[in-house]
Structures are given as structure tokens and as C-alpha cells.
N, C-alpha and C positions, 0 to 999 in steps of 0.2 A: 504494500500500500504506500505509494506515494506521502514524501513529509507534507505534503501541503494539502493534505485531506481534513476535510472538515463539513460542518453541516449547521446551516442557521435559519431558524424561523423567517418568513417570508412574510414582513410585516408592512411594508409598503404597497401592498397592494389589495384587493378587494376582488369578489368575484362575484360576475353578474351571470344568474342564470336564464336560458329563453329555454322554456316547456311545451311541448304539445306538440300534434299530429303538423300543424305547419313550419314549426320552430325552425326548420333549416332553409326552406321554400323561403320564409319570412325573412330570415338573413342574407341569402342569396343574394337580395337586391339592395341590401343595405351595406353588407363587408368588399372588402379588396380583395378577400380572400377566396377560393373556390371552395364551399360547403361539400361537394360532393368528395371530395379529393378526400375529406375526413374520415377516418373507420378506426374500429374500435383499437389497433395498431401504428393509429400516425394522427398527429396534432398538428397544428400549423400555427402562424403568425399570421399578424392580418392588423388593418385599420380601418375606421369608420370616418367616413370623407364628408364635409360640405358640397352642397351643390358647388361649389367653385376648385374642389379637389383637393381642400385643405382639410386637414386631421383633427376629428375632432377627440379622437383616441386613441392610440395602438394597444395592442393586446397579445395574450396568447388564447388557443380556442382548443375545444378535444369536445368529444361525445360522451354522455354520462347520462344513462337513465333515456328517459323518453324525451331528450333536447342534448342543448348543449351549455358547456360552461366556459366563462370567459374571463380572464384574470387580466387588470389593469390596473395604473396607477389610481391608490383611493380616493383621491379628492376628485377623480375624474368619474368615478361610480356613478355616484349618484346623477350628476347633469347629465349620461348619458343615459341611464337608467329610463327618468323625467322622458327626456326627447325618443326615443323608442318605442315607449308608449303611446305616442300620438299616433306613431305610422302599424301598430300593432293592432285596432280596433279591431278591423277588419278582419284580423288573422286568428286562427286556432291555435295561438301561441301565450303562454304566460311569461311575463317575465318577472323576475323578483333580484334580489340582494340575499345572497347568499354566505355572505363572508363569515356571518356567524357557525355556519353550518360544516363548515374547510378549515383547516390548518394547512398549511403548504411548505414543506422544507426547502430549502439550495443546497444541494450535496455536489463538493468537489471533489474528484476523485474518490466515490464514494458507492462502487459499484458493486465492492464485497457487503458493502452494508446491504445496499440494495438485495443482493443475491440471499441476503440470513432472512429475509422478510418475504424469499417467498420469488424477488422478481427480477428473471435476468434482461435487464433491460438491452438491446442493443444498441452498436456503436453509432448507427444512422441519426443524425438528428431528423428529430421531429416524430423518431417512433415513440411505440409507448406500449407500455404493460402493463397487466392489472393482474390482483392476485388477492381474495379475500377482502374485496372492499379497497384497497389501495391501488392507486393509480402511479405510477412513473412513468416521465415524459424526458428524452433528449432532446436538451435545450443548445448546447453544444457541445465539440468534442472531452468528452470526462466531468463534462457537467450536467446533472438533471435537477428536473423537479419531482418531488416525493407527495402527492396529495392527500390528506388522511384526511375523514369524520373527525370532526370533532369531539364525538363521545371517545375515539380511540386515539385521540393525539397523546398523552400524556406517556400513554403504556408505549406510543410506537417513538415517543421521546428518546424515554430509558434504554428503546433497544440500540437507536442510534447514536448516543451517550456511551453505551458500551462498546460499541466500534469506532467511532470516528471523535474527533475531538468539538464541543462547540464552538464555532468562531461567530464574526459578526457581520450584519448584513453589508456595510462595506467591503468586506471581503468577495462578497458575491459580487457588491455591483461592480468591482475592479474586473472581475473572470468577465460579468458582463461589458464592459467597455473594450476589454483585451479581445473577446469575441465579437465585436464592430456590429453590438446589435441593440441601436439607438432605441429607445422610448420615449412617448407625450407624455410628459407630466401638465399638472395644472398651469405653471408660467409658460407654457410654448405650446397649448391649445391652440389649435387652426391658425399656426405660426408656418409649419412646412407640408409640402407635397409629399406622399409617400416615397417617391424616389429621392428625395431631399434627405433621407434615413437609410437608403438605398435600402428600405424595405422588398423592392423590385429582388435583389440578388440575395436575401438570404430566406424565398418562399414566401414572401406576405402580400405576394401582387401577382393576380392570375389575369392574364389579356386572352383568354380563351373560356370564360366564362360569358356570362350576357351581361345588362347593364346593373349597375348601381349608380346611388347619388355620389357624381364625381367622377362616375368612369369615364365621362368625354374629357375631361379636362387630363386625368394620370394615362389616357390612350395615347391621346394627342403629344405628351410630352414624351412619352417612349417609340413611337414612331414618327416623329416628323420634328420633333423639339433635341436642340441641344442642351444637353444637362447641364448648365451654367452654376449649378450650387448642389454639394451632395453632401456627405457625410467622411469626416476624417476622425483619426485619429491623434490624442497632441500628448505633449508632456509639458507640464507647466512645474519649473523648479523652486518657484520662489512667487509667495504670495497666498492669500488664505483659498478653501477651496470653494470654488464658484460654485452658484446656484445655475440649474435648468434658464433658459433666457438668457444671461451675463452675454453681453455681447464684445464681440472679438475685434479689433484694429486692425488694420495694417498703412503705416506712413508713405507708402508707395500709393497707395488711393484717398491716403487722408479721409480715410471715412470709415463708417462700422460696416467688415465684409462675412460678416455670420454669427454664428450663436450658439453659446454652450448647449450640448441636448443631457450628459448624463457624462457625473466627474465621480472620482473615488483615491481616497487617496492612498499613495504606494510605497508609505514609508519616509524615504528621501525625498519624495515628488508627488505630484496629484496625476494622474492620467484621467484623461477626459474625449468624450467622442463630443465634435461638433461641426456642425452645418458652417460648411464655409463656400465663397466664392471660388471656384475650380482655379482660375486667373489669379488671383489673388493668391492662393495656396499654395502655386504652383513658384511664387516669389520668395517663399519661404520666410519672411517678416512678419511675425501674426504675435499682435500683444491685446493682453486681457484687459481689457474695459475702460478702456481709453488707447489714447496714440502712443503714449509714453507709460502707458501698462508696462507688467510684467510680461519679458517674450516666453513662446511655447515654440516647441519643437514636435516636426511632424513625426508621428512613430507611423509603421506598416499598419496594413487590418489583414485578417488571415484569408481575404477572400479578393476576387476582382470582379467587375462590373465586366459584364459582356452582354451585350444588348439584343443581338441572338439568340443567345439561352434563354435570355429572361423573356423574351416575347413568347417561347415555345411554351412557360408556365402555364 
């Protein structure tokens, strides 16, 4: 087992459920993502778009029971929750707030534990297993999500306690930043386009699905638009760590050329993924929150944009 294994409560987030005989029909037209592509062995990423193709969520999504469930950041629960319900009358679906009802772990390198409960999850991201009520999702490579009842969190604590050490949710969202796999929080609501997250390249964006609110706009920008603003990766060595929103410099444009999406800090340094100008980036000059900020430095992301591929999704 890997020294850098561990497992922490997954408290930043909230999970919203859709029920019923039209629950995925009903989402269909509403997510980025393709419902069908879902089974009881593979989850997916996904966001929920304004008619103008900006994000009014992102998420993870999997099948449970007669619907599905959907984990986001929590202050973003409920506004989407509210707004759902309008375009839901019509449908045979229920939707509710379930977070009371889930405990959710982050386990890194955490796959023996995984395996003493029952579930050998595989190495694919986005599979998933179930095994006496508990659900495991790969969320990236050596990392998953662990989902328990809430009546059986405590006991499947103890077991995890006994294998793996507790760490803290910072440490998750650093694995998440290092895996280039940005999220909306409340400051950067209906701030970027799906592809501004480059949700497009790690599953969260199907262009062979039919429409949703938004899809003319994330169609249009993956076949006929050039991606002028996407998703990087920085290292910031000096200075406290930003909030979601903090907006980024560069003195070469004398003006604000993107925006923190999700920072963690790394010890000696904070790593941070954020929405920058391609142009800009590409100058290497990018200081945090003003002109004369503190500079960051570009690090890699473990994936690339190919725009072929991603239209095939």
C-alpha cells in the first residue's frame, strides 16, 4: 500500500436525488452529460448549463435505486434543486436533497481497503461497484469515491480506520487538482462554459446525444469555435491560498486573463487549476489578483485536449 494512502469524509459536497419512471428521460434534456451511457458499472461527470451555455453546476452522476444521484458542491444544492423543479412538473420524476441520507468517502490509494468491504473496484475511471448496499466509483487513476447509508457510515468508518490512515479533505482536493478535474462552486456559478473546465476531455460532455439547455451554444464552441480560454494547471509559491473566483493577471495584457476554479494546498506551495486565456498562458506571466500579485507557475495536467475524440463522446 502506497505511503500516501488515506481516506476523508467528503464534506463539501451535497447530493441531489431525481426518482421515478422518467428520472433519466427528464435529465436527458437538462445535463451535458449522456444518461444513457450510465449502468449500474460506470458513473460519469456532467454539468447543468444556462440557456447561454454557462454552468450553473458541475457534478458527479451514477444510478441508485429507481433514479439517479448526483453529488455537487453544497451551497450549489439547493439553487439547483429550486430550479429543477420548475422544468420537472410535467415529468414522472421526484427530486429531493438527499445528503442526509449518504456519507461519501475520498480514498487514495485505497483499493485494499476497498477490496476488505467486499469491492474490487476497477482501474477505469468512471467504473463503479456495489457490494451490500455500498457503492465505489473511479474518480481517477488510484482514486475513488466510497458511498455508504448513512445508518452504516460509522461501522464502515472503523473499517476504513483500520486500513488506511484519516487524512483531510484538502488532501483530496490537491489529488483533485493534480487530476485536472475542475468544479463550480458557489463564487464561479454561470462564470465558464463546460469546455472552459475542459469538462469536454475528461467525459462530462456528450455531442452525440440530443439537445439540452445550452447545447447550441457548448456544440457550437466545439465544432466551429476556437477555445480561446480553458482550464490549466499553476503552482502559486508564495501568498495565502485563493478562493474559487480570485482572478488571475498577466502584465503582458495589463488586465484580468482568468480565474481561480479549485486551489489546495501542497505543503511548500498551493497548486491550483484555473480558467485562463490560452494566449495569455501560453506567455507564461500569470500573477494572482492583481498585476503585481504573487507569480504562479504553469505545472502539466495528466490528460490532453483532442477535439476528435471528444466530439466522438
Amino acid at each position: 500500500m502506497a505511503d500516501s494512502a488515506f481516506f476523508c469524509t467528503l464534506s463539501h459536497e451535497g447530493v441531489l436525488a431525481v426518482r421515478g419512471a422518467d428520472a433519466s428521460k427528464f435529465l436527458q434534456g437538462q445535463l451535458t452529460c449522456n444518461l444513457n451511457y450510465l449502468s449500474e458499472s460506470r458513473a460519469s461527470l456532467g454539468a447543468r448549463c444556462t440557456q447561454k451555455g454557462r454552468m450553473q453546476s458541475s457534478f458527479r452522476i451514477l444510478l441508485e435505486g429507481d433514479g439517479v444521484l448526483i453529488a455537487m458542491a453544497s451551497e450549489l444544492l439547493e439553487p439547483q434543486l429550486a430550479d429543477l423543479k420548475k422544468y420537472a412538473v410535467f415529468s414522472k420524476s421526484k427530486l429531493t436533497d438527499e445528503s442526509a441520507a449518504w456519507v461519501r468517502f475520498g480514498l487514495d490509494h485505497g483499493d485494499a481497503a476497498l477490496a476488505g468491504l467486499g469491492l474490487q473496484l476497477p482501474a477505469d475511471t468512471d467504473s463503479v461497484v456495489r457490494n451490500d448496499g455500498l457503492i465505489a466509483i473511479r474518480v481517477s487513476p488510484e482514486r475513488a469515491e466510497l458511498w455508504v447509508a448513512a445508518d452504516q457510515a460509522d461501522a464502515i468508518k472503523g473499517k476504513l480506520a483500520g486500513a488506511l490512515t484519516e487524512g483531510q479533505l484538502n488532501q483530496w482536493l490537491l489529488g483533485q487538482v493534480r487530476a485536472g478535474i475542475g468544479q463550480v462552486m458557489a463564487q464561479t456559478r454561470e462564470l465558464f462554459i463546460p469546455q472552459m473546465l475542459n469538462l469536454q476531455a475528461i467525459g462530462g460532455v456528450s455531442f452525440k446525444k440530443g439537445c439540452y439547455t445550452g447545447q447550441e451554444i457548448v456544440a457550437r464552441m466545439q465544432y466551429l469555435g476556437k477555445l480561446k480560454r480553458r482550464l490549466y494547471r499553476l503552482q502559486l509559491t508564495a501568498g495565502e491560498m485563493p478562493e474559487p473566483g480570485t482572478a488571475l493577471f498577466s502584465p503582458t495584457h495589463n488586465s484580468s486573463i482568468g480565474e481561480v476554479v479549485l486551489a489546495a494546498d501542497a505543503g511548500q506551495h498551493v497548486e491550483l487549476l484555473a480558467v485562463l486565456q490560452a494566449e495569455a498562458a501560453d506567455s507564461g506571466d500569470i500573477h494572482l489578483g492583481a498585476l503585481e500579485g504573487p507569480s504562479l507557475q504553469l505545472l502539466d495536467l495528466p490528460y490532453e485536449l483532442d477535439r476528435d475524440r471528444e466530439i466522438q463522446q
